[in-house]
N, C-alpha and C positions, 0 to 999 in steps of 0.2 A: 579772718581765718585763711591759711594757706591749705588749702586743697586743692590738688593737682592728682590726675589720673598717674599711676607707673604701666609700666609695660610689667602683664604677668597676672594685674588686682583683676578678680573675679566681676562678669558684670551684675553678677547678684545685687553689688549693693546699692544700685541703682533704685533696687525695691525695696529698699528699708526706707525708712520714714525719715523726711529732709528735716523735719521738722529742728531736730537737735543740730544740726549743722547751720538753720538757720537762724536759727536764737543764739547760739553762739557769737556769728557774723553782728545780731542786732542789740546784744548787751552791749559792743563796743562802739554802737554808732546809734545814737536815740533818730539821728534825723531820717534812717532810715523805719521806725521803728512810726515814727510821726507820720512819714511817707506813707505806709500800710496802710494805717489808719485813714489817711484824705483820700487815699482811690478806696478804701473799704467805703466810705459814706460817697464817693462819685457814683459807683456801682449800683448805690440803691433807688436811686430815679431811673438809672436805666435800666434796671432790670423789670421796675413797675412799667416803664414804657414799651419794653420788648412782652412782657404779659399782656397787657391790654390791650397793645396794636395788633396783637397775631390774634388775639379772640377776636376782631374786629375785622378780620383777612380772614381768619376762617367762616366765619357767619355770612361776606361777602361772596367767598369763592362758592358756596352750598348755595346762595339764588342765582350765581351767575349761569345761563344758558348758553352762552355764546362759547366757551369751553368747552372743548371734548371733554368728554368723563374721566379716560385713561391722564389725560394731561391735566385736568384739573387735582382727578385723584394726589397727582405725583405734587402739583403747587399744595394743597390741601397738607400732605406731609411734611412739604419743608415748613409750614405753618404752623404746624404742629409740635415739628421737633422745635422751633426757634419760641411757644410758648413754654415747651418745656425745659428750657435754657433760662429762661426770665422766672419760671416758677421754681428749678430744681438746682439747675448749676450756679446759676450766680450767686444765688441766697446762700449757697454754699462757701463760694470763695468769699463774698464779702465777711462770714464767721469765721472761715479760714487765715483771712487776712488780721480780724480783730483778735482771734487766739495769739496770734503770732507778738501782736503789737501787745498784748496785755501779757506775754509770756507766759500763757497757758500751756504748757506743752502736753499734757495731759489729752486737751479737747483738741489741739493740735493736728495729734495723730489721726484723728476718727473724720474732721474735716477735712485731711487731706487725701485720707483714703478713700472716701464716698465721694468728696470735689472731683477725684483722678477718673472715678469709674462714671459716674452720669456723665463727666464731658466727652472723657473718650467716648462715651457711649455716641452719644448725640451727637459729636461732629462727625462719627463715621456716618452718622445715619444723614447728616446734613451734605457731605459729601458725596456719598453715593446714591443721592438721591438727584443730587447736580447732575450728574455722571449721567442719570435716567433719563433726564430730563433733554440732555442734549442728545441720545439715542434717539428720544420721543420727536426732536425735531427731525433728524434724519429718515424717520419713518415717512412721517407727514407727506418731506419731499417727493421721498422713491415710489410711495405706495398708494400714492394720489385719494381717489374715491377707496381705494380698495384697504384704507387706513383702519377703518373700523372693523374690519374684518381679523388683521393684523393684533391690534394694539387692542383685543379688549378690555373690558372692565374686571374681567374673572381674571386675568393676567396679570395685570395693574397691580391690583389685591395681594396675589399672591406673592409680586416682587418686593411690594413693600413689607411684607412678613418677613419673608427672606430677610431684606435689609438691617431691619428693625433683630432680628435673633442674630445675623453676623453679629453687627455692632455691639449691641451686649457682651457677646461672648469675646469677642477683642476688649473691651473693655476691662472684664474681668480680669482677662488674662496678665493686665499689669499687673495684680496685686498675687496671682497666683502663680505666673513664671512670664518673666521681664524676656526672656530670647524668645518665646513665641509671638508676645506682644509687640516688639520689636520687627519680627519676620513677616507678621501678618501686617503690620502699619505699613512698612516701606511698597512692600508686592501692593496694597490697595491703593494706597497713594499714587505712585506711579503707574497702576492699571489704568486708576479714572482721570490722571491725564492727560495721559496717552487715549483711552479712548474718547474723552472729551476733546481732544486735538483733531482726531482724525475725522470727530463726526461734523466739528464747525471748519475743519478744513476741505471736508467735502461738499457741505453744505455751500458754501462759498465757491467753491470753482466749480459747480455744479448752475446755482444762479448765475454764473458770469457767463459761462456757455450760454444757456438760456438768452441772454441779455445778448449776446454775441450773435446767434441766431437770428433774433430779433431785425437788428440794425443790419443785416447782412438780406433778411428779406424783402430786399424792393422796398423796406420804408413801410409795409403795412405791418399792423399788428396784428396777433392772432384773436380768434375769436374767443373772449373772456368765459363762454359760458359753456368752452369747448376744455379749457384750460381744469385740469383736477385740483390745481391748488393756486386760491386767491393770492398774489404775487405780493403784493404789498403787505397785504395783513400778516401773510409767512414773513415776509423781512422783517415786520415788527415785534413778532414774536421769538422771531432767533432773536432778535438785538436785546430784548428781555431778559430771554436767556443767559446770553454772553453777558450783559451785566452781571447777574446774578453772580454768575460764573467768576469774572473777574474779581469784584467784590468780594468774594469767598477768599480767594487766592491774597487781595492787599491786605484782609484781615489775619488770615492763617499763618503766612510765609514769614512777618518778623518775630514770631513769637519764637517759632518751631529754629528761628536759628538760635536765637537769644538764649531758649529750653537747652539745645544742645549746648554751648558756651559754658552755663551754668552746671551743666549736669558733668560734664569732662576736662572742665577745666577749673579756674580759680576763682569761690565766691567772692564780691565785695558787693558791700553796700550799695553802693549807686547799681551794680548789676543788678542784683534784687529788686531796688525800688521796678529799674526797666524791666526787666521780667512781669511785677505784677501789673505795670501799664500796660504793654502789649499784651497782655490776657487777658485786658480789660478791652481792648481793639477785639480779641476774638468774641466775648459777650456782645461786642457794639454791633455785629453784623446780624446779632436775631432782631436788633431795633432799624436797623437799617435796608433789611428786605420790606417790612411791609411798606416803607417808601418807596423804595423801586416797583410793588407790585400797583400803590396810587401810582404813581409816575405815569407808568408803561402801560396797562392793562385799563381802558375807561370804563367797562361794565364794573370791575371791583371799585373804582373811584367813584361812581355813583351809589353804588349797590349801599358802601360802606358812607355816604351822604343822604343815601334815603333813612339808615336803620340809625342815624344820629339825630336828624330830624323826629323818628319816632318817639325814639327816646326824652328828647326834648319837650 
């Protein structure tokens, strides 16, 4: 099918339902129609896998001690929203993807309208929760002992309400009016990268100073239990972090071009198959944080090796 944007067309129709534009595209090419189908049945181990890994990170992160509250709160969330990506969004597109292939257009619509709003939902809530998290290292630094005082738990709480009711409401707003969804995606987007930049960019020439100081005084080092924040264990946990971080970004970034391409320009078959791949990369990262958080974090990689020996 030749669709191509004109200079003039309303962007209303951005929110009408793809659904007929892309049954169209897939009555004239079954192997894209087959293609749906194989990432529809890839999707469902990993969406069982992003479910049970993150119950198994949250049950960890609630006996871990060694977390601050306010920062365990904020991992506890991104755990939360990436179980409910494995419970709510995926099982979603994998239907979405078998209406498509079965030519249901009917059920089409209703999964792709629900698929649109739990995802936005939840990657704004998985974004901005990144965003938090790198804030949350920046306190650490600046505010040494006096962190707890700062970053309480009553705070915490509150921002992730916050978080969790933006998101939503951006969500919505695709299926209710596309320029506001549109206005408020780009402004958030570009907020928490920007301030995700600025807080591991300061975080980082901030330890170098430090490290600078160091080598600069006569060769001794300072007194460890004079120092407000354990130096090592903080580089551990930014670098945590900045995983996280980066991981978000190689999951998120080819899809969101791919989505533009397809949305303003000309569908074909192979574009679609690559579309629902790369959106298959953005479900891949709720299964692929609780591996970063074994990896990185040892009290959860035990925590989550005691309560499977239990189990056993």
């Amino acid at each position: 099918m030749n669709f191509t944007l004109k200079s003039g067309v309303r962007l209303d129709f951005i929110q009408e339902s793809t659904c007929p534009r892309v049954q169209k595209v897939i009555q004239s090419a079954e192997f894209a129609a087959r293609s749906g189908l194989a990432i529809s049945l890839m999707n469902i181990p990993l969406a069982v896998a992003a479910f049970l890994a993150n119950i198994a990170i949250f049950i960890a992160l609630r006996k871990a001690t060694s977390i601050q509250p306010p920062t365990k709160l904020l991992f506890g969330n991104l755990a939360c929203t990436d179980l409910c990506v494995g419970l709510i969004s995926q099982p979603l597109f994998i239907f979405h993807l078998m209406s498509i292939s079965q030519r249901r257009l009917d059920l089409c619509r209703y999964t792709e309208k629900f698929g649109y709003i739990s995802t936005v939902s939840l990657c704004g809530v998985t974004l901005l929760t990144v965003t938090a998290i790198s804030v949350d290292r920046l306190l650490v630094l600046f505010n040494g002992m006096g962190y707890r005082q700062v970053a309480t738990l009553a705070r915490a709480r509150v921002l992730i309400v916050t978080i969790w009711i933006s998101s939503v409401c951006t969500g919505v707003s695709f299926v209710w009016n596309i320029r506001l969804f549109f206005g408020i995606s780009c402004i958030s987007i570009a907020s928490c990268l920007a301030t995700s930049t600025f807080c591991y960019t300061k975080i980082f020439l901030t330890l170098r100073r430090q490290q600078e100081r160091v080598h600069h005084n006569d060769g001794h080092q300072p007194n460890k239990s004079s120092s407000p924040v354990n130096v090592t264990r903080y580089r551990k946990s930014v670098f945590t972090a900045l995983l996280i971080h980066f991981t978000l970004i190689a999951c998120y970034l080819p899809y969101t071009a791919v989505k533009t391409v397809t949305t303003f320009a000309v569908v074909t078959p192979a574009l679609l198959t690559v579309e629902a791949f790369l959106a298959t990369l953005i479900y891949l990262n709720s299964t692929l944080n609780p591996a970063l958080y074994c990896w990185r974090i040892k009290e959860v990689r035990y925590k989550i090796k005691e309560t499977l020996e239990n189990l056993c």
